[in-house]
C-alpha positions in Angstrom: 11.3 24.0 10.7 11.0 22.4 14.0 13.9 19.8 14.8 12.0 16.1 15.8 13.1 14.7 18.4 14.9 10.9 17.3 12.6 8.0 17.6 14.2 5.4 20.5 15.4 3.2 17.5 17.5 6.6 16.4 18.7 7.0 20.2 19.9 3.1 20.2 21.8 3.4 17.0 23.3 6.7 18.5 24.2 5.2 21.5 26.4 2.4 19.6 27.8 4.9 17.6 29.2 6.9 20.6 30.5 3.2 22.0 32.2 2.5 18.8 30.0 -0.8 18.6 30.9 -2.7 15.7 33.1 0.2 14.7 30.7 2.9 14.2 28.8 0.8 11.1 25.4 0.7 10.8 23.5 -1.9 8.6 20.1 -3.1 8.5 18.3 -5.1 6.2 14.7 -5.6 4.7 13.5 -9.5 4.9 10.3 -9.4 2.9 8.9 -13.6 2.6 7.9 -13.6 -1.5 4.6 -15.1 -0.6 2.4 -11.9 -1.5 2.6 -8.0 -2.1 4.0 -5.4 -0.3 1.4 -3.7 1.7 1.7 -0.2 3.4 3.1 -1.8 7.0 5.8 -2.8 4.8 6.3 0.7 3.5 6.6 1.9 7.1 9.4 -0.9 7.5 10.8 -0.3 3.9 11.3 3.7 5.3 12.6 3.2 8.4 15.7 0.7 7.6 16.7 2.5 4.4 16.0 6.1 6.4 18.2 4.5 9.4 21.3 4.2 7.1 20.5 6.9 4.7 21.0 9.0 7.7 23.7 7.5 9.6 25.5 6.9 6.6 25.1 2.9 7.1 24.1 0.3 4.6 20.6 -1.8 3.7 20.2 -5.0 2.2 17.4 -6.5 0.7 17.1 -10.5 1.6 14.3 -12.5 1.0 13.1 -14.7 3.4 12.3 -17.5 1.1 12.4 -20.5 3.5 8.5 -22.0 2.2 8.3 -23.4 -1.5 4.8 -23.7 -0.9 3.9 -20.2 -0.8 6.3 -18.3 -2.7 6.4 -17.4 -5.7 8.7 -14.9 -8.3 6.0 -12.8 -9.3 6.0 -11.8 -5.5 9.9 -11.8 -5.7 9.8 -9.2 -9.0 7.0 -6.9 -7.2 8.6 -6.4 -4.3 12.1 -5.2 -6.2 9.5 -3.0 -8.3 8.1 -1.4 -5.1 11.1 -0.3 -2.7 12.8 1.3 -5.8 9.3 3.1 -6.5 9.4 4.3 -3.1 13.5 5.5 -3.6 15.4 3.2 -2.1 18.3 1.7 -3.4 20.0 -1.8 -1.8 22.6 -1.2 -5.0 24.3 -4.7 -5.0 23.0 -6.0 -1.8 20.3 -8.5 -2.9 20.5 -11.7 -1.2 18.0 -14.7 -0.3 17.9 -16.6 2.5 18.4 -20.0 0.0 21.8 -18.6 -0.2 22.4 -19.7 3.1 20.8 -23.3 3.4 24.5 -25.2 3.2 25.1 -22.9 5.7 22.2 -23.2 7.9 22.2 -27.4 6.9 25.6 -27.2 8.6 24.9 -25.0 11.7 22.0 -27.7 11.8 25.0 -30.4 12.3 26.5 -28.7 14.9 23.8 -28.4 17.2 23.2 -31.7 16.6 27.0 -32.9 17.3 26.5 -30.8 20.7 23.5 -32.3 21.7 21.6 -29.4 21.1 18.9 -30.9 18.4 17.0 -33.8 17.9 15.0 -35.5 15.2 11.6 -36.2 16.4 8.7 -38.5 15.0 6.0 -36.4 16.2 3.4 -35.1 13.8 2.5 -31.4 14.5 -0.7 -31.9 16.3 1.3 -34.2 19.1 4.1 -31.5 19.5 1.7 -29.0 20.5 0.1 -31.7 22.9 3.3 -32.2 25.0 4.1 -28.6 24.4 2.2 -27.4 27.7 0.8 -23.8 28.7 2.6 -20.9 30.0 2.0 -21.6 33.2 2.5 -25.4 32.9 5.6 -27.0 31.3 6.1 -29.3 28.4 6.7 -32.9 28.3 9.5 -34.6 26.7 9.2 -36.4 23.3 10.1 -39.7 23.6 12.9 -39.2 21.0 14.0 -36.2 22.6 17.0 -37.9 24.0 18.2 -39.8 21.1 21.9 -40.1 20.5 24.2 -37.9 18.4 25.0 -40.8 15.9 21.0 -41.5 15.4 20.3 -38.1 14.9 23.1 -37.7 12.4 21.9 -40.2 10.7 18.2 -39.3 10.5 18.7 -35.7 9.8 21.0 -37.1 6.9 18.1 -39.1 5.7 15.6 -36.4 6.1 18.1 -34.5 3.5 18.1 -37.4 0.8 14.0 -38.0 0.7 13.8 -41.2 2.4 11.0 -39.9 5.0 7.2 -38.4 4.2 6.2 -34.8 5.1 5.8 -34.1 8.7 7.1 -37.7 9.1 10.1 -36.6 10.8 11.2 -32.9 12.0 14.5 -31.4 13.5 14.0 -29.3 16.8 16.2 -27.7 19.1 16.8 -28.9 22.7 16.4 -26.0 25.0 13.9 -25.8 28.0 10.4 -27.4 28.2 9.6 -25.2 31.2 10.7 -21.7 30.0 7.9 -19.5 30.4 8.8 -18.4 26.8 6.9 -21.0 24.4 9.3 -20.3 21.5 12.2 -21.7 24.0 10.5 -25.1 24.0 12.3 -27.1 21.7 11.0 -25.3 18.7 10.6 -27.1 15.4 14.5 -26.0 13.1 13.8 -28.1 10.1 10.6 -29.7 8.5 10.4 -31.8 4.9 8.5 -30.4 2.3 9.0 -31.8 -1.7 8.0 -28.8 -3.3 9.6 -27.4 -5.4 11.6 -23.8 -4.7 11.9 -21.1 -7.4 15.4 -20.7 -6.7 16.7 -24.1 -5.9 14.4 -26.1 -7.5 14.8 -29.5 -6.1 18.0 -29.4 -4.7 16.4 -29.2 -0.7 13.4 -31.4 0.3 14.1 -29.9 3.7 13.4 -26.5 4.8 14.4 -24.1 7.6 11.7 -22.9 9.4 11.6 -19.0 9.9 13.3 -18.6 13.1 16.2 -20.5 12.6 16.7 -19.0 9.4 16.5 -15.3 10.4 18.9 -14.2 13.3 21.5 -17.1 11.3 21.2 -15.0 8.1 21.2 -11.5 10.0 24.9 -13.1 11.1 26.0 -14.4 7.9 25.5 -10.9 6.4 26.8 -8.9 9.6 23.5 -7.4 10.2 24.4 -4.7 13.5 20.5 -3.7 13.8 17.7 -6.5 13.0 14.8 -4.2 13.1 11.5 -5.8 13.1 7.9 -5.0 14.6 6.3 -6.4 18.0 4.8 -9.7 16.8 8.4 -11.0 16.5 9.4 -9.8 20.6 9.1 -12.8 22.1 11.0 -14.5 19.3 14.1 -12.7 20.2 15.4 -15.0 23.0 15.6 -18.0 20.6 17.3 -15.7 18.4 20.1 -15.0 20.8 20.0 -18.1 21.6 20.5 -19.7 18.4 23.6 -16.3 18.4 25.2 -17.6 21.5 25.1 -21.7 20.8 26.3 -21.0 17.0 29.1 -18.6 17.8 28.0 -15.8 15.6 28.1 -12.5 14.9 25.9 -10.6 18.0 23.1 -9.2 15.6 20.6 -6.6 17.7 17.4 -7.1 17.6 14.9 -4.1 17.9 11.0 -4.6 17.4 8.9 -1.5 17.0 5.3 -1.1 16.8 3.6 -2.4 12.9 1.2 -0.2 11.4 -2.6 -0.4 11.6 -4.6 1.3 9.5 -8.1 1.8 10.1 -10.7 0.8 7.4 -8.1 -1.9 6.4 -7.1 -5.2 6.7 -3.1 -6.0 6.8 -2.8 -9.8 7.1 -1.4 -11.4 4.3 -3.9 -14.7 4.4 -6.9 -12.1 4.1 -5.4 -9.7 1.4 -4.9 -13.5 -0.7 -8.2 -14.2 0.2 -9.8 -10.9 -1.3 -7.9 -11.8 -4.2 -8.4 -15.5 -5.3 -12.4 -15.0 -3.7 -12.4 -11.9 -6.7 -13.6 -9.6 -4.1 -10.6 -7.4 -5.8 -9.5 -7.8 -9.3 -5.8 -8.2 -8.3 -2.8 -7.8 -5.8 -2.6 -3.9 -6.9 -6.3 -2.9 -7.1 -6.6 0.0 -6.4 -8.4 -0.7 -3.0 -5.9 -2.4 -2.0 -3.8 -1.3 0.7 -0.3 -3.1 -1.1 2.0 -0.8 -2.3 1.4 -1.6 -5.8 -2.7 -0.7 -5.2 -1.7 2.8 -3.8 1.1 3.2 -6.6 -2.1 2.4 -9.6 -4.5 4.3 -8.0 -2.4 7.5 -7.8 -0.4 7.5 -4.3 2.9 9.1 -5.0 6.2 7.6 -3.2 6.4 11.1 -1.7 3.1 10.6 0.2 4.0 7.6 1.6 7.1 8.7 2.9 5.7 11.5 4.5 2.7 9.4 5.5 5.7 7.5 7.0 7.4 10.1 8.7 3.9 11.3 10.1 3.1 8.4 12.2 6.7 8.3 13.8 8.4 4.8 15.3 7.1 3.3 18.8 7.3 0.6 21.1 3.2 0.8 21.4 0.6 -0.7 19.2 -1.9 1.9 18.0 -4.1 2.5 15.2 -3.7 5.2 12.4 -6.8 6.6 10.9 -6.9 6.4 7.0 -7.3 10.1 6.9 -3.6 10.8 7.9 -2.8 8.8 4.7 -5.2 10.4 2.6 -4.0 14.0 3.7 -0.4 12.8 2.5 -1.3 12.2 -0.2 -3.8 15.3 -0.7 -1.1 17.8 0.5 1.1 16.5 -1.9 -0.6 16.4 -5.2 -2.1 20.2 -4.3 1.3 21.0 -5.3 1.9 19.1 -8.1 -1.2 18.2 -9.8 -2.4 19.6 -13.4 -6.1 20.8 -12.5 -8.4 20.1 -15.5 -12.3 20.0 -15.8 -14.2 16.5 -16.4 -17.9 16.1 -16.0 -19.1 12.8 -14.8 -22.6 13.3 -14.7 -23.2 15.6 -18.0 -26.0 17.6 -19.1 -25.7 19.6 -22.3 -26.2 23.3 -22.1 -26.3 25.3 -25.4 -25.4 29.4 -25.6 -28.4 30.7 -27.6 -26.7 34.1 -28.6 -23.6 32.2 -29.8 -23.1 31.2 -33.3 -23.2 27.5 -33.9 -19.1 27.9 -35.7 -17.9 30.0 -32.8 -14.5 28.4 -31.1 -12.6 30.9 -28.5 -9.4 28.8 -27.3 -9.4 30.2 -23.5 -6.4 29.7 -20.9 -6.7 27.5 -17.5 -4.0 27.3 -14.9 -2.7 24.4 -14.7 -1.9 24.7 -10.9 -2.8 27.8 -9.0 -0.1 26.7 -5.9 2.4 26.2 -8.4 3.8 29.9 -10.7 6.0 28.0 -13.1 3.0 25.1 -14.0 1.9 27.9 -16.6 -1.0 27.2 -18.4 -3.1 24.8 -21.2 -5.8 25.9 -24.0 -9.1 24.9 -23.6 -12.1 25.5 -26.2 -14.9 27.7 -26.0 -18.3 26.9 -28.0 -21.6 27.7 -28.4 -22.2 23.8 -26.8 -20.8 22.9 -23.3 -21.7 19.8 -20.6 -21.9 21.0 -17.1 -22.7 18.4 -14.0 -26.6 17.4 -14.2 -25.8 18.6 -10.1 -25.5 21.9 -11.2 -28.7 22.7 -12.5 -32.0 22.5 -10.7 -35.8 23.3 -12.1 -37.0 24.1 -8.9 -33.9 24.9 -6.8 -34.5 24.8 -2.7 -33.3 27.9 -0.7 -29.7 28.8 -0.8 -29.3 27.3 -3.8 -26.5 29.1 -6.1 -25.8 27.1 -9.0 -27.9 27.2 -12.6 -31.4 27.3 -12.4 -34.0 29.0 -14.4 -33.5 33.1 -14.8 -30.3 32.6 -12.8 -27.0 33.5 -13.5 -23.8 31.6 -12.8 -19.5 31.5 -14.1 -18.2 28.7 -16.5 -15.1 28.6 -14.7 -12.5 30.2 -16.9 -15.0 31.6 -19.3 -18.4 33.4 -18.8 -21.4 34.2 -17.1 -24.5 32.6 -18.4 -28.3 32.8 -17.6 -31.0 30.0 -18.0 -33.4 31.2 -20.5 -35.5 27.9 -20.4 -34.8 24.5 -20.5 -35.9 21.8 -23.5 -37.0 17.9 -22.3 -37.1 14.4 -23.6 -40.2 12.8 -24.1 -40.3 11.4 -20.6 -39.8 15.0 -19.0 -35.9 14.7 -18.3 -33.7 17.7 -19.5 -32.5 17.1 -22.5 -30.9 20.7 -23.3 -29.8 23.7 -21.0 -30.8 27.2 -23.1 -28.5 30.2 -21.8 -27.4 33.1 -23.3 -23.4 34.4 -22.3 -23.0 37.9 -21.1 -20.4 39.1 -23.9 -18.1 41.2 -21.6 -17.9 39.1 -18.8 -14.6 36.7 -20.1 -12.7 35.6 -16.8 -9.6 37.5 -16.2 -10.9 40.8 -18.2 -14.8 40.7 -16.8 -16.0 44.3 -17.1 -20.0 43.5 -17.6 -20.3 44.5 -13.3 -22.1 41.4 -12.6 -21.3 39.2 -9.7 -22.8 35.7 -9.5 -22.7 33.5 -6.3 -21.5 30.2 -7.8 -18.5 29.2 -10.6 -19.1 26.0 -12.3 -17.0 23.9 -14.4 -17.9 22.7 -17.9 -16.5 21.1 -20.8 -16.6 21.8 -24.4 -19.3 19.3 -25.7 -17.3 20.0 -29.3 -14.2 19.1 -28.7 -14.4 17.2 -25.3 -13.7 12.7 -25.1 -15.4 10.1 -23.0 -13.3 8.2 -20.5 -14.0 5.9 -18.0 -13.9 7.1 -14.5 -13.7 4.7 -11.6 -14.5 6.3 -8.0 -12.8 4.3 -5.5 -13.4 4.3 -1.6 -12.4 2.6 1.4 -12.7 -1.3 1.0 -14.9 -1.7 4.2 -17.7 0.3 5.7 -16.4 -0.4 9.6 -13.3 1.0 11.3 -11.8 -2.3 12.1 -12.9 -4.8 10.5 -10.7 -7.4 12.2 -12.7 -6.9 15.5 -15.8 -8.0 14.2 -17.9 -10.4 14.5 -18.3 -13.4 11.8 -16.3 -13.4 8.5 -13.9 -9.9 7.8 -15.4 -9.9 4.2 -18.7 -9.4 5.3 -18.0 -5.6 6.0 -17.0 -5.1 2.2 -18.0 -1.8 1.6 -20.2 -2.3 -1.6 -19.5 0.9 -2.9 -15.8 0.6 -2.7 -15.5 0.9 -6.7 -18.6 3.1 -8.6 -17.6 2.7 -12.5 -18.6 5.9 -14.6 -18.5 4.6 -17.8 -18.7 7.9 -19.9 -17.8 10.9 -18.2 -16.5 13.9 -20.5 -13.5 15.1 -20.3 -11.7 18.1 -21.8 -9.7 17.2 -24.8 -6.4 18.4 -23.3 -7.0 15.1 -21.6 -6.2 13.3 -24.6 -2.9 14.5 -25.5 -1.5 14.9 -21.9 -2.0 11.5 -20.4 0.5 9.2 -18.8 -0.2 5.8 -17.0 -0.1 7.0 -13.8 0.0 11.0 -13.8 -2.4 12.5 -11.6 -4.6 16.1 -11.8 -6.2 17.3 -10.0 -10.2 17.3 -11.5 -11.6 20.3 -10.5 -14.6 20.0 -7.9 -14.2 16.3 -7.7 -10.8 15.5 -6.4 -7.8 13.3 -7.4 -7.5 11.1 -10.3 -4.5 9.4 -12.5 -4.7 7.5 -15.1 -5.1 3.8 -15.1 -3.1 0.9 -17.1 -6.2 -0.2 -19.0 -5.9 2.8 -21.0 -6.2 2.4 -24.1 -6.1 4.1 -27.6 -10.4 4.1 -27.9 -10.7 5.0 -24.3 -8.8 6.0 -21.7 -9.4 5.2 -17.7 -8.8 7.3 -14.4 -9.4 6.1 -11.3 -9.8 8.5 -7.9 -7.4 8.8 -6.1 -8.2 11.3 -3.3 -10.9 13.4 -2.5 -10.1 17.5 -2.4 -11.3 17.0 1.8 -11.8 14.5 4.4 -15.8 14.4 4.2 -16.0 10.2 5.3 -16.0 10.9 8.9 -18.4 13.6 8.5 -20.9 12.0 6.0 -20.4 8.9 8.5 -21.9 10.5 11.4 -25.1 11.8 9.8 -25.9 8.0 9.2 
């Protein structure tokens, strides 16, 4: 196999190492805010700073970045622990939050008030962003920006006990109102808010905002590389400054380029909105693209660390077509998935020259790219369901599947001809009549005959209904972020087709797992579902056997 070049974050790390930068050790961590699922940008992130230490031998903790009551929640909390082990990675006894810090960051708070480096102001949001300026003009002072130490003290201290409303009163840092860099102008450090927090309850009515909180906690926890995407570059010269003022430890920070996948939304406030407008039934629908959606629809943690791997680390925002996902995952259930027949669309075909009590238990592979799968037992009668697509009355030209007079394989079993057909009342087929060629089993045919098309079937005698959802891509454009009016306007409406009673063989039925994926022959990728149940079990599609969207796309 070809040895990758490293990625520039790989090169900085190696660089350090050679230096003997903190000693040789590498640590990262993984900051996830608990105000939503994990999506697949996450993924990418989750990857890359476990990868990082897995390979340089270093460590990764997990720390949530719970700084805002107001969104947060422990459900988000328990589904993002449930989705980095999914994907394999292990923070073993490194979980920490960043509410484990806040009588640490209340007292770095103090000292940059006791230096004259913060003030509380009286401004209300909409008038700090008045006096804030432009990048090319400067702010304007607040007119409590030079309050004393012992009034700030003070206020800050009464901000702490409850005495002042929200956005009454906030804590900012004293910088530079003409930096070029808006984050450098006396950026907000503290805010009130009086709800609650699922870990502190009501302990804090005041709350660090993000930035202050981050590069402090990186410190705490003697981060060596805070590795986080592009949105957050121009963020890094308050973190270093925060570094510098504070006397900390000199955490690195490294942005790289987040992931954007085409057909897909990634924002957290539009993924909430598809969930509590019930465009989606949930956080981990299956058309979703949160880690939990991918992991109930049928994406292995394999796929998306190879999907990972695939689209490599950069300094450059670019978009990644869906397709590269969907051939992870493609490539990798080819190996592993059981292949099985199910017919969504049935039409009942009877074998006239059969007797009504004949059963023939016949032998399928259960995955041809795989010697050791081995094989399962499937039943033979006189009575199968093939796909209503397979037979035609009056076939067009280069048609090779069941029509009258013509011949074609049940996969695994034998050739049959259309003798004639029987309808319903209203002139649909209503039964298939075909005789079987007697010495023409699969693997010992000796009746000379070659047909152009191989079909697959189930037995109607022995075969179950399930449900079989058909999942696609959740909108019909490319990107729908760049369009024009409301994102959920390009919902693709038929994201989610329900088949309520396909038929599938009755190996099916004794087999299934939440979650274990075959491969259904003809029709793609499917696992099955958590609303399983006892009287009827669920598979949703995963994956089709090819890329045909682009193609089918450009004929309309």
């Amino acid at each position: 196999m070809e040895q990758k070049n490293n990625h520039f974050i790989e090169e900085i790390i190696e660089q350090d190492i050679r230096e003997g930068k903190h000693g040789g050790r590498i640590h990262t961590r993984f900051p996830p805010e608990p105000n939503g699922y994990l999506h697949i940008g996450h993924a990418k992130s989750i990857c890359l700073n476990f990868g990082l230490t897995q390979k340089y031998n270093g460590k990764t903790n997990l720390r949530f970045d719970d700084t805002n009551p107001v969104t947060e929640d422990v459900e988000f909390v328990e589904s993002i622990q449930e989705d980095i082990k999914w994907l394999g990675f292990d923070w073993e006894d490194r979980l920490y939050y960043a509410s484990d810090y806040f009588p640490q960051l209340y007292e770095f708070a103090l000292q940059l008030i006791k230096e004259g480096k913060a003030y509380v102001d009286d401004l209300n949001s909409e008038e700090v962003a008045a006096l804030k300026g432009s990048p090319t003009e400067p702010g304007k002072p607040s007119p409590y920006r030079d309050r004393t130490v012992e009034e700030n003290l003070k206020l800050f201290q009464e901000m702490k006990e409850g005495k002042y409303k929200e956005g009454e009163k906030t804590l900012r840092a004293k910088i530079d109102l003409a930096s070029p860099n808006m984050h450098m102008r006396d950026p907000i450090l503290y805010r009130i808010l009086f709800t609650p927090h699922h870990r502190t309850g009501t302990q804090w009515c005041i709350y660090p905002m993000y930035d202050f909180a981050h590069g402090q906690s990186d410190a705490i926890e003697g981060i060596t590389h805070s590795i986080c995407t592009l949105e957050f570059e121009n963020h890094r010269p308050l973190y270093d400054w925060f570094i510098h003022e504070l006397k900390l430890f000199p955490s690195r920070q490294i942005e790289f380029a987040r992931l954007n996948l085409s057909y897909t939304v990634m924002s957290k406030r539009k993924l909430l909105q598809l969930v509590k407008e019930n465009i989606v039934s949930s956080w981990d629908d299956p058309r979703m693209p949160s880690i939990a959606g991918f992991r109930r629809r049928g994406y292995t943690p394999e796929s998306i660390r190879n999907f990972a791997t695939m689209v490599g680390v950069a300094r450059r925002e670019n978009v990644i077509d869906l397709s590269l996902l969907e051939f992870a995952i493609r490539d990798d259930l080819n190996k592993k998935a059981t292949r099985v027949m199910v017919v969504l669309h049935p039409i009942l075909l009877k074998i006239i020259n059969l007797p009504e009590d004949h059963r023939e238990d016949l032998e399928i592979d259960n995955n041809p790219e795989d010697e050791t799968a081995g094989k399962h037992i499937m039943s033979f009668s006189n009575m199968c369901y093939i796909e209503s697509e397979d037979f035609m009355m009056q076939p067009p030209p280069k048609y090779h599947r069941l029509s009258p007079g013509e011949m074609v394989r049940l996969k695994g079993a034998y050739i049959v001809k259309c003798e004639s057909v029987e309808l319903n009342t209203d002139g649909s087929i209503k039964t298939i009549l075909c005789s079987y060629v007697a010495n023409s089993k699969s693997g010992n045919d000796q009746s000379g005959i070659k047909v152009k098309s191989v079909i697959h079937w189930v037995d109607a005698k022995s075969c179950s209904d399930a449900e079989v959802r058909l999942y696609d891509r959740l909108f019909r454009v490319e990107d729908p972020n760049d369009q024009q009016g409301d994102f959920k306007d390009y919902i693709n409406p038929d994201s989610l087709i329900t088949i309520p009673n396909a038929k599938i063989e009755n190996f099916l039925k004794t087999d299934t797992a939440i979650g274990k994926s075959y491969q259904f022959l003809r029709h793609g990728y499917f696992c099955m579902d958590r609303d399983s149940s006892e009287a009827k079990v669920v598979f949703n599609k995963t994956v089709g056997l090819k890329d045909s969207y682009q193609k089918s796309n450009a004929k309309n």
